[in-house]
Kinemage of the C-alpha trace (Angstrom):
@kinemage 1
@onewidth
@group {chain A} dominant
@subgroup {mainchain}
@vectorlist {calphas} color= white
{ca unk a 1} P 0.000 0.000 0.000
{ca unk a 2} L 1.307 3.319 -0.587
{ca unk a 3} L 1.208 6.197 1.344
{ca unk a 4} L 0.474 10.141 0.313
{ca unk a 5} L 3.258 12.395 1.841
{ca unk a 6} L 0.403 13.803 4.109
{ca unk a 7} L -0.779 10.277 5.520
{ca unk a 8} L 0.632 9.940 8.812
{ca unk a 9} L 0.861 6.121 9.669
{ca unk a 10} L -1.421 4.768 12.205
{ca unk a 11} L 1.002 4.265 15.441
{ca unk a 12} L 0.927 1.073 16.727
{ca unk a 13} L -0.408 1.740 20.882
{ca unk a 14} L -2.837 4.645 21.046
{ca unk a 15} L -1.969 7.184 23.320
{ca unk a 16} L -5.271 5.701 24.782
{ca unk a 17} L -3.924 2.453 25.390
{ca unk a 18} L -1.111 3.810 26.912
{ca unk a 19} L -2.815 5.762 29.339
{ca unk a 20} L -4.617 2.299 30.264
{ca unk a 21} L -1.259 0.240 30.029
{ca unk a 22} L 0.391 3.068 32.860
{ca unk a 23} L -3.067 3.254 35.070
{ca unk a 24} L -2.970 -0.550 35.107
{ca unk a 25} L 0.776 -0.569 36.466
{ca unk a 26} L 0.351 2.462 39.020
{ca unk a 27} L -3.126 2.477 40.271
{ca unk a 28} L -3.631 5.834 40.522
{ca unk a 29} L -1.955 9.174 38.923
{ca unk a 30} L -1.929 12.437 37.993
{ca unk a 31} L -1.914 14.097 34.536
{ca unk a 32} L 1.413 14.908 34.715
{ca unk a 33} L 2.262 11.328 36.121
{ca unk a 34} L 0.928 9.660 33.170
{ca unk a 35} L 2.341 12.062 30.757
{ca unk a 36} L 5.637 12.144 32.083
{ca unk a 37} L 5.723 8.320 32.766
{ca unk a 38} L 8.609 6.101 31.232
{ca unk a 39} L 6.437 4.048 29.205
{ca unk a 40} L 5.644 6.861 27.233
{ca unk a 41} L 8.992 7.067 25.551
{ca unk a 42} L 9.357 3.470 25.857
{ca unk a 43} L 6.161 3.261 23.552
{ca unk a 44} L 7.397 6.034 21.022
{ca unk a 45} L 4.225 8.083 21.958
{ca unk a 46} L 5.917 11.378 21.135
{ca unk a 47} L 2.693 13.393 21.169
{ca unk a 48} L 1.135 16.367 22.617
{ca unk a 49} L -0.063 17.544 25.795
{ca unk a 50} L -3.444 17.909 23.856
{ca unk a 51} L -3.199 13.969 22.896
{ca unk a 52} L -3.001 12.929 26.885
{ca unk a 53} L -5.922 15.272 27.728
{ca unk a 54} L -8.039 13.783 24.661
{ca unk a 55} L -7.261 10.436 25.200
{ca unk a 56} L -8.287 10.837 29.209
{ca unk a 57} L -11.657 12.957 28.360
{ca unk a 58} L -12.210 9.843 25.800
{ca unk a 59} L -11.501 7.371 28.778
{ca unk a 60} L -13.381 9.059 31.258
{ca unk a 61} L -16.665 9.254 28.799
{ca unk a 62} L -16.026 5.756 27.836
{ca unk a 63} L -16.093 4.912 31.731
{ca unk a 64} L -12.497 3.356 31.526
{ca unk a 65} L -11.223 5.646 34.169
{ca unk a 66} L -12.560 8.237 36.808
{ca unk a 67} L -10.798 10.452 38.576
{ca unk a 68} L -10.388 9.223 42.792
{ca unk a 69} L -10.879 11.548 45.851
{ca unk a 70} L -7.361 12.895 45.548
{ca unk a 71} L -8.043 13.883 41.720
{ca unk a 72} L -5.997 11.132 40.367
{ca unk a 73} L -7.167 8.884 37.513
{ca unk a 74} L -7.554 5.359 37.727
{ca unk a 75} L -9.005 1.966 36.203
{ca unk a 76} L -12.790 1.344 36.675
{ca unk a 77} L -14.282 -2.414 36.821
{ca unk a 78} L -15.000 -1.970 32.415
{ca unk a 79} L -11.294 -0.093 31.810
{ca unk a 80} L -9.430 -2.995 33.795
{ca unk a 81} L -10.485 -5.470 30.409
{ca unk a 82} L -9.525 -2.482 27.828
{ca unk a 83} L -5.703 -2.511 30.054
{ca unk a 84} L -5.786 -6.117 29.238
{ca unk a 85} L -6.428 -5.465 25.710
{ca unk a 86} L -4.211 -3.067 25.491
{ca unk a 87} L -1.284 -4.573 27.154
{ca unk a 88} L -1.401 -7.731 24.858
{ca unk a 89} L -1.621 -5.003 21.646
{ca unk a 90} L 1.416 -3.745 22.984
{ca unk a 91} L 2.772 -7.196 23.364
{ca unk a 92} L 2.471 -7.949 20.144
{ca unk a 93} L 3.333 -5.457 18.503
{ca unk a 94} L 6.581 -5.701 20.219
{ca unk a 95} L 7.248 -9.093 19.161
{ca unk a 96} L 6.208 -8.537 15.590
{ca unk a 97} L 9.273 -5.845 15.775
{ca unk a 98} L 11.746 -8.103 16.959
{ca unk a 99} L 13.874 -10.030 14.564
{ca unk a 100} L 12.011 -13.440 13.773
{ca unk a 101} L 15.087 -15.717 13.528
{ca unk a 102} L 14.369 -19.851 13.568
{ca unk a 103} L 12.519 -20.807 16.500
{ca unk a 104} L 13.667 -24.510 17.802
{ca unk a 105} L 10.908 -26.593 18.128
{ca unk a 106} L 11.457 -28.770 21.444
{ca unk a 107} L 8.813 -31.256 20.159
{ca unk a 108} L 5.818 -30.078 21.863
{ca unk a 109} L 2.364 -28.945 21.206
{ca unk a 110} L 0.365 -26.490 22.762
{ca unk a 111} L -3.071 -26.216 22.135
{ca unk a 112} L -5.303 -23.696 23.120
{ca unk a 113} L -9.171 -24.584 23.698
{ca unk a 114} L -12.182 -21.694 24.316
{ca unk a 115} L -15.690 -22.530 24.929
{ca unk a 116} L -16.855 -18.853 25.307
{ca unk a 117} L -20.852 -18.374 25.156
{ca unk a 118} L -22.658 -16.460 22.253
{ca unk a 119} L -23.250 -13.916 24.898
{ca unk a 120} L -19.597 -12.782 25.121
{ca unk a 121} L -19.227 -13.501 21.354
{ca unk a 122} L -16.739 -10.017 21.257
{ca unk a 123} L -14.328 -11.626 23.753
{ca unk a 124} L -14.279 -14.895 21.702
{ca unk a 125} L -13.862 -12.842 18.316
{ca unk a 126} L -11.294 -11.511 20.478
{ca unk a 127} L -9.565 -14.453 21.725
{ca unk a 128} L -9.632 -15.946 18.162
{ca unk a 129} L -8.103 -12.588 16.285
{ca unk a 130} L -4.784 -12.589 18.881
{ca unk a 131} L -4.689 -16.781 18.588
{ca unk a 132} L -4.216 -15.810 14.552
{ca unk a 133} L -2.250 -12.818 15.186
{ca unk a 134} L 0.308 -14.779 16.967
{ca unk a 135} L 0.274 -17.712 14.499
{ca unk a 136} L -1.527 -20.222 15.722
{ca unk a 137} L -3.542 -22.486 13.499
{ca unk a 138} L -7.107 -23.678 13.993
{ca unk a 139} L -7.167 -27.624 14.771
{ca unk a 140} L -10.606 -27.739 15.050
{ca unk a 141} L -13.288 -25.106 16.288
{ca unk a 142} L -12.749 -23.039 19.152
{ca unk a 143} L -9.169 -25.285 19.609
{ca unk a 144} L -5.404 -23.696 18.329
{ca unk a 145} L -2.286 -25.163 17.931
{ca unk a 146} L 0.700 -23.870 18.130
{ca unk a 147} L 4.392 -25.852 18.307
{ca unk a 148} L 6.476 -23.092 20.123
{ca unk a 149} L 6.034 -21.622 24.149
{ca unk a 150} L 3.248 -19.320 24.933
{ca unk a 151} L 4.207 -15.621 24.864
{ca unk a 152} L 3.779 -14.833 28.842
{ca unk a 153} L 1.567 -12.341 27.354
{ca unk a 154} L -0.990 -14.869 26.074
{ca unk a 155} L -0.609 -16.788 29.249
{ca unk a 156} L -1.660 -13.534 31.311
{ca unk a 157} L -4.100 -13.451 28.528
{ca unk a 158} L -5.566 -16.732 29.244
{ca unk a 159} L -5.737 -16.600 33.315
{ca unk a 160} L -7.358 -13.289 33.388
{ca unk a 161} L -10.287 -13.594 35.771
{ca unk a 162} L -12.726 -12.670 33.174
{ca unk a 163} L -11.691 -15.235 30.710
{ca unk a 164} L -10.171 -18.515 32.808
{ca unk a 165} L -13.595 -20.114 33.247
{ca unk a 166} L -13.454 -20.312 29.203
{ca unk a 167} L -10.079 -21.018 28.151
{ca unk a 168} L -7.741 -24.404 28.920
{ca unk a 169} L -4.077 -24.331 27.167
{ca unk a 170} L -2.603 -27.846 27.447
{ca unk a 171} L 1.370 -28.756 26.553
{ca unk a 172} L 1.543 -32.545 25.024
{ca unk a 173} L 4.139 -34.392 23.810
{ca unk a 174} L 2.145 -36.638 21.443
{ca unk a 175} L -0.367 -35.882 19.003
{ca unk a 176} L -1.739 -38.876 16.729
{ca unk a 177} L -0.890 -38.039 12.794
{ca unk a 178} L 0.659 -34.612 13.276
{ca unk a 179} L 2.559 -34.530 9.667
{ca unk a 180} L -0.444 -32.556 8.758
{ca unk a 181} L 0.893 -30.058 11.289
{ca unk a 182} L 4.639 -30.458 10.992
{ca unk a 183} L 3.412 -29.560 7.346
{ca unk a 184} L 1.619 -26.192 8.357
{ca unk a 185} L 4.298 -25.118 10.611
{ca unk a 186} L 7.158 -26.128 8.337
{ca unk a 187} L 8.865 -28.341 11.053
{ca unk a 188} L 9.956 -30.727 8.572
């Protein structure tokens, strides 16, 4: 795709998120705690004041955050999930970043399994777009495999209280017929 000279790419963690990502690790803060907060820089969010007090009016209307007794900002019950989200975008696009060089296969598989109900269907969508994301291939419905370790991101992922009672991830050794695999995965 090519870009115009006055496209400006998409970045890849909202300021948003970030502000979510920070409340998550601190608790509480101030406006100048979260904009002066390491993992700004750390996340390349070189953006204005104006972007931090958007992105927390956005947040607060959204009822993400709210702002505590002492007039700091924190998580609410609904922003703790978007965090989540957010922390495993960040994730992500970290690792796409890195260098991919060989991964050794130590002979295991690890399949993920999610029985979510069609009453959470945008946490399952969810579940199944970072599954693909990461590379994972669909064995059958609602179950991934995958032939490498689970990113400790997708492991907090998976044991988040909102989404244990749904998900299993089992590590096996054996796997009847798995040349069809080896195949996908070009382990051959």
């Amino acid at each position: 795709m090519r870009m115009s000279n006055t496209e400006i790419p998409r970045p890849d963690v909202s300021v948003s998120q970030i502000v979510l990502l920070i409340l998550s690790q601190v608790g509480s803060a101030t406006f100048d705690q979260i904009r002066n907060h390491p993992q700004v820089k750390l996340l390349g969010a070189v953006r204005s004041e104006n972007s931090f007090y958007t992105a927390l009016a956005r947040l607060k209307r959204q009822r993400k955050i709210q702002r505590n007794q002492n007039r700091e900002y924190e998580l609410t019950s609904h922003g703790e999930y978007s965090a989540l989200k957010a922390f495993v975008r960040k994730e992500i696009t970290q690792s796409e970043k890195k260098e991919t060089t060989a991964r050794a296969w130590d002979g295991k598989w690890r399949i993920v399994l999610f029985d979510v109900p069609e009453s959470k269907r945008p946490i399952r969508d969810y579940i199944r777009n970072v599954l693909k994301r990461q590379g994972f291939k669909e064995f059958q419905r609602s179950m991934w495999v995958w032939p490498y370790k689970l990113p400790a991101f997708l492991t907090k992922l998976l044991g988040d209280s909102q989404l244990r009672k749904y998900t299993r991830a089992i590590t096996t050794y054996d796997i009847d017929y798995d040349d069809d695999l080896r195949r996908m995965f070009k382990l051959q």
